[in-house]
ZAMARGU-4260 file (C-alpha; in steps of 0.2 Angstrom, whole numbers, plus 5000, padded with zeros to 4 digits):
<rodrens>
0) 5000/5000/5000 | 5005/5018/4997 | 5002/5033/5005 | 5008/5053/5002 | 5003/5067/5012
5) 5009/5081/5021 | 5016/5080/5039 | 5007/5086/5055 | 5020/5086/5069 | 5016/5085/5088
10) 5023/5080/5103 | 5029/5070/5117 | 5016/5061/5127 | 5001/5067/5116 | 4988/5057/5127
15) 4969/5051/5119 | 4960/5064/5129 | 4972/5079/5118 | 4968/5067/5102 | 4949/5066/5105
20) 4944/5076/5121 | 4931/5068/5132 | 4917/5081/5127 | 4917/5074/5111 | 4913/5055/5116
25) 4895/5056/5112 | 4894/5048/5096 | 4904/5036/5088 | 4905/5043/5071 | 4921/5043/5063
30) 4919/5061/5051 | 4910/5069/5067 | 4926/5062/5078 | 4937/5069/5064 | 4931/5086/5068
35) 4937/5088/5084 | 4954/5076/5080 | 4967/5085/5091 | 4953/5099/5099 | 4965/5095/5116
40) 4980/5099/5110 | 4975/5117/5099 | 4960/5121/5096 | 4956/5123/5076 | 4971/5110/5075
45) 4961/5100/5061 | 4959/5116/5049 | 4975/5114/5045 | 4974/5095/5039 | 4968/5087/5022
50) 4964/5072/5015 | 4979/5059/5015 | 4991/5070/5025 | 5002/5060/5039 | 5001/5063/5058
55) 5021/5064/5065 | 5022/5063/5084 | 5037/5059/5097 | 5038/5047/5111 | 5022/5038/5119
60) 5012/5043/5107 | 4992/5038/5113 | 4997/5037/5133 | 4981/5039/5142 | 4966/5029/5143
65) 4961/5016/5131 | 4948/5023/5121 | 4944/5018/5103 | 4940/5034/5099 | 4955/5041/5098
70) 4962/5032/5083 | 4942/5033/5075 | 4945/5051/5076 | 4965/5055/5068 | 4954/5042/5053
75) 4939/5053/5053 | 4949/5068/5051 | 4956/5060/5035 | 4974/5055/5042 | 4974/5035/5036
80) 4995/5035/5048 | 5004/5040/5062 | 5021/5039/5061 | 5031/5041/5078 | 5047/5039/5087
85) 5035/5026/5100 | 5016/5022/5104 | 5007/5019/5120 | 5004/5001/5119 | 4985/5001/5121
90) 4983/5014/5109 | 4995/5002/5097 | 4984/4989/5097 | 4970/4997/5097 | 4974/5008/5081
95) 4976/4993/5068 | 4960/4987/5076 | 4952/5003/5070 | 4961/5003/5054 | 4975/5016/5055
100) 4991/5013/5052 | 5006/5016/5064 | 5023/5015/5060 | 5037/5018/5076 | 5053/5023/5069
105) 5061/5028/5084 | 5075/5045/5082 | 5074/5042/5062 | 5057/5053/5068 | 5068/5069/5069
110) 5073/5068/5050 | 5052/5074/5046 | 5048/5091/5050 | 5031/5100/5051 | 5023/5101/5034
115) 5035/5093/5026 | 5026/5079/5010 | 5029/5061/5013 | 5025/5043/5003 | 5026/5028/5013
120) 5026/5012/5005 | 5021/4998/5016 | 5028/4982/5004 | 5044/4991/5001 | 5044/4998/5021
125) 5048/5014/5015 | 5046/5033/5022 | 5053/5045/5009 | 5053/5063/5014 | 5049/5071/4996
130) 5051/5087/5003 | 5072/5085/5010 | 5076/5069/4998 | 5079/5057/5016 | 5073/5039/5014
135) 5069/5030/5032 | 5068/5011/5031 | 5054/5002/5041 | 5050/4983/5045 | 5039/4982/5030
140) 5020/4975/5037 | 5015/4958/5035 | 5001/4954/5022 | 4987/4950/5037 | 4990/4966/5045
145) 4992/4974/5027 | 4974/4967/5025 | 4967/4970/5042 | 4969/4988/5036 | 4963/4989/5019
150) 4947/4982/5024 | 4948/4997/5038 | 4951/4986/5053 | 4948/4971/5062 | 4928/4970/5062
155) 4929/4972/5042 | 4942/4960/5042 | 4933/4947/5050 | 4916/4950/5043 | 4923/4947/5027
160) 4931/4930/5031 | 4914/4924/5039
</rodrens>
């Protein structure tokens, strides 16, 4: 699979309740979660986002409580990946189960600034940085977990093997 967009840089310890605070729990509607992707960190932080573009976060990304919405909502607001230095475990699992992707690259993070366009290739596990030129290897994603998320997650994926 193959992605391009533009990078969204945030923080360290971005915790669900900054992703998708808890005033905006009352639905489970991915495009109305996508509204208010991020409303804890900035307010109006989604005006800035399109289609396709590519969250970039640092250590611990998705720390907090376990709640589903958060990865519902960085889909909702049109972001299909994440790509941080580290993820919160929970938030981890949780995020291929809802169908986004996350890639943890560790300190190669620091080589993608803020705005800058990337492509990922999953089969090749491949971040290029269009914008600088830099090339990050990944370990590229098996084919079930490729899957898991081109049917959008792990409810599709097994409704469609029933």
């Amino acid at each position: 699979m193959k992605y391009q967009g533009k990078s969204h840089k945030v923080g360290d310890h971005i915790d669900t309740d900054a992703i998708i605070p808890a005033r905006f729990l009352v639905t489970t509607d991915a495009k109305k979660l996508g509204e208010n992707c991020m409303e804890g960190l900035e307010p109006d932080w989604i005006k800035r986002v399109s289609q396709g573009d590519i969250m970039v976060a640092g250590r611990n990304f998705g720390c907090g409580s376990s709640r589903e919405h958060a990865p519902v909502a960085i889909v909702g607001a049109g972001m299909p990946i994440v790509i941080a230095h580290s993820f919160a475990r929970i938030f981890y699992r949780n995020s291929f189960n809802m169908g986004l992707l996350l890639l943890e690259i560790g300190d190669e993070v620091e080589k993608i600034g803020d705005g800058d366009n990337l492509e990922v290739d999953t089969d090749a596990g491949l971040i290029r940085n269009l914008t600088t030129g830099v090339e990050i290897p990944f370990p590229p994603l098996p084919p079930s977990m490729q899957d898991l998320l081109r049917r959008g997650g792990l409810i599709p994926y097994v409704q469609s093997r029933l």
